[in-house]
Each structure stands twice: as structure tokens, then as C-alpha cells.
C-alpha positions in Angstrom: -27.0 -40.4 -49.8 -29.3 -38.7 -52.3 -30.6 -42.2 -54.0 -30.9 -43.7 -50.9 -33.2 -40.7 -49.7 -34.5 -41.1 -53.4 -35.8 -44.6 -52.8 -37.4 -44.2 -49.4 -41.0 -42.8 -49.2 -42.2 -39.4 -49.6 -42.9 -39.1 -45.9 -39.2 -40.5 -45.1 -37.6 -37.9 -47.6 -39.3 -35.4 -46.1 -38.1 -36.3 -42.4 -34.8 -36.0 -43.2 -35.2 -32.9 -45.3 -36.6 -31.5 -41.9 -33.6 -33.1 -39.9 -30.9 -31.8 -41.9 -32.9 -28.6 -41.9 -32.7 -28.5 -38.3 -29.2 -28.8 -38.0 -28.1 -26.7 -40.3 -30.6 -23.7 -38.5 -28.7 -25.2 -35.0 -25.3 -24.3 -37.1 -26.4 -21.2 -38.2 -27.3 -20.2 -34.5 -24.3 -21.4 -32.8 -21.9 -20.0 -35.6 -23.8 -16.5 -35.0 -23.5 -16.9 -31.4 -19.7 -17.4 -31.0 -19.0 -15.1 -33.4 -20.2 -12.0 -31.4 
């Protein structure tokens, strides 16, 4: 997944940087939220 990311443009790359950022805040949340 990494080379394919690696061979797309910068402004690609940095979309899915942002994505999986995303979701893994939205895991973060939800973990944190059922665990109370």
C-alpha cells in the first residue's frame, strides 16, 4: 500500500494521510467512548 501511495502525487499522498488520520481519531473516539 505504501508504494502505491509512494507513486501517486504529493497532493494524493497527502489525502490519504488525512483519511487514515481521520479514522484512526474516529477509533480513538469510539474506543474511549465505550470504554467508560
Amino acid at each position: 500500500m505504501i508504494g502505491i501511495i509512494a507513486t501517486q502525487k504529493n497532493s494524493v499522498k497527502v489525502d490519504h494521510w488525512w483519511y487514515y488520520t481521520q479514522v484512526f481519531l474516529y477509533f480513538t473516539v469510539m474506543y474511549r467512548y465505550f470504554s467508560v
